[in-house]
N, C-alpha and C positions, 0 to 999 in steps of 0.2 A: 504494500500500500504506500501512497507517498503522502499522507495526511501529514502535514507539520507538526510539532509535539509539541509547540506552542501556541497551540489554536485550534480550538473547539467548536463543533454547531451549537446553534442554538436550537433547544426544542421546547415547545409546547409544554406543558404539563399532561400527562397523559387524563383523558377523559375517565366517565364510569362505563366501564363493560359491560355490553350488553348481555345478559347473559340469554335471555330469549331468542338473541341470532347467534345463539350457538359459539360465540365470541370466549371457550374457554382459556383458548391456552395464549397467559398475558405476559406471562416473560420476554414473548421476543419484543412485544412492543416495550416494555419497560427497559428493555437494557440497553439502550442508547441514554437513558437517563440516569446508568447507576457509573456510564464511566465512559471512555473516551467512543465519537462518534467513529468508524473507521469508514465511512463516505463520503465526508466533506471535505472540502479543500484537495483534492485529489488535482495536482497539476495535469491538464492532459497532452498528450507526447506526440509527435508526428513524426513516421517512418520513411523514408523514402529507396525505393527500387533500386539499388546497383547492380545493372546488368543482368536482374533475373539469379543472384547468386548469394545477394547480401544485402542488411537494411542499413543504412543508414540514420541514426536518432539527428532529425536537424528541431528538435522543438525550440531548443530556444534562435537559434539561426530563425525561424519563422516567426517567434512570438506566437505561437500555439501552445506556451505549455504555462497558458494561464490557469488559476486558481478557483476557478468558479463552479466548480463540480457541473461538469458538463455531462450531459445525458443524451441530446441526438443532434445525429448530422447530418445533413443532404451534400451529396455530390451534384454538381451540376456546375454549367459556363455561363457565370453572369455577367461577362462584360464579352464577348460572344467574340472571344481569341481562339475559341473551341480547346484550351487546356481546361482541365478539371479545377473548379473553384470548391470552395468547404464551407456550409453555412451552419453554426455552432448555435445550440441552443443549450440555456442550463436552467440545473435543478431552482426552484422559488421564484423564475421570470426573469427580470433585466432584461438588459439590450442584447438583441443575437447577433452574431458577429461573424461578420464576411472574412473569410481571409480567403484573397485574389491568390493565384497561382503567379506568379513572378520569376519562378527559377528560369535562368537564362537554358534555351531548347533550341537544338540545332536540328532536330527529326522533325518530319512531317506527320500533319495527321488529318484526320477528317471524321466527321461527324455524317452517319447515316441516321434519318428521319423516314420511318415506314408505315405507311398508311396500309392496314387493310380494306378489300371490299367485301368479297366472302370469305373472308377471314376476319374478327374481330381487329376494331377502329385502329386500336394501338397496336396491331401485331403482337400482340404478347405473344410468345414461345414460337415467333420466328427465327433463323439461321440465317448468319451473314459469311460468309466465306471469301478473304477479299486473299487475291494473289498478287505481289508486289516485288520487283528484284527479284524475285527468286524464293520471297518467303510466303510461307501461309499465316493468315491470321484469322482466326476464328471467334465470333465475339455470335451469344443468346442473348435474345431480347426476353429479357422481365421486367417487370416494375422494382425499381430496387426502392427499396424503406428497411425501413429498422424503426427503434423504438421514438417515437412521437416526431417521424419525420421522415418524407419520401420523396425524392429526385425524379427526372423526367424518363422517362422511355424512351430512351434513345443510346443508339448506338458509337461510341467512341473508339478508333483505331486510329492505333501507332503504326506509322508505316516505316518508322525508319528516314532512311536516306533515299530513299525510293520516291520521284518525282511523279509517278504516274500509277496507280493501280490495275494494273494490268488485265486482272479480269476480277469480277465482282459476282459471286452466285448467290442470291437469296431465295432461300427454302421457307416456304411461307408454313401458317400452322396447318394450311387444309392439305397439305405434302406437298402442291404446287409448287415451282423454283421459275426464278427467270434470272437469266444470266445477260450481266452488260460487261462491254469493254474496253478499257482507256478512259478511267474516270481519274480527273483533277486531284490535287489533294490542297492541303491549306484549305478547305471549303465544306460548309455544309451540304449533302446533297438529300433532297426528298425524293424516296421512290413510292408509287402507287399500286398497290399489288395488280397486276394485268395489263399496266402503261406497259410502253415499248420505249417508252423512251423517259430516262431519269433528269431531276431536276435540279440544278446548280443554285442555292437560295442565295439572296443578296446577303451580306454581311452585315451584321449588325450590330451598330455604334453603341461605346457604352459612353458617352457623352450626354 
């Protein structure tokens, strides 16, 4: 745990138990109140990917490994550079906090945008299979969430140093696939399940 040892939550006074809902067993609520809280104040850490081999601790390099007992976080690109941004929410409210992706990146990437027709709106549990230089990358659409917080449906791939995606195969959820290729990168693109032809979306400012 990384709680400080000089600093404690604050709690409540614990309530009367109900005992009509069944509410017997009161130790675990009481024992935050007979001695140190081990949830609060927990600095939280930020890892970052070397090479697929090793992580990196940069929390404080980011200023992410603030003190606010933090509880959920959405991924998503909110100044729409299409790198992964982090939006932090914490335990008892305050202000949620943006931290913007900034690490200097010299790889390409692109963002897929999948519209179902008869397939459900958001493609959920479609397959994207993109071929680039020579690599494969393989990225599922779900809704990603966690605890009291969830990111957009969309698909983000690293391509590397690879200036063009070579070929592009999405396998939708009704098993249908359509394959494109020589798609852009640096670029968001929206595909429609049964277009023939994908769509380059304009860029947009975070100003």
């Amino acid at each position: 745990m990384s709680q400080p040892l000089d600093r404690s939550c604050k709690i409540e006074p614990l309530g009367k138990i109900d005992s009509a809902a069944g509410e017997f067993w009161t130790d675990t609520f009481e024992m935050p109140q007979k001695g140190d809280n081990l949830s609060a104040y927990e600095t939280n850490c930020l890892f970052l990917n070397v090479d697929g081999t090793r992580f990196l601790d940069a929390s404080f390099a980011s200023n992410a490994n603030i003190d606010s007992d933090s509880r959920s976080v959405m991924v998503g690109d909110f100044n729409g550079d299409r790198a992964p941004d982090l939006l932090v929410g914490s335990v008892g409210g305050g202000p949620l906090r943006l931290f913007l992706n900034e690490f200097p990146e010299g790889n390409h990437r692109v963002e897929i945008r999948l519209r179902g027709v008869e397939s459900n709106r958001s493609a959920i549990g479609a397959r994207a299979v993109a071929e680039a230089s020579g690599q494969t990358i393989v990225r599922d659409l779900f809704a990603p969430n966690g605890f009291m917080g969830q990111g957009p449906a969309r698909l983000n791939l690293g391509v590397g140093t690879a200036d063009r995606i070579d070929k592009l195969t999405i396998r939708w959820p009704t098993g249908k696939q359509q394959v494109f290729k020589d798609l852009p990168v640096d670029c968001a693109i929206q595909i429609v399940e049964g277009a023939e032809e994908f769509e380059v979306l304009a860029p947009v400012s975070s100003e």
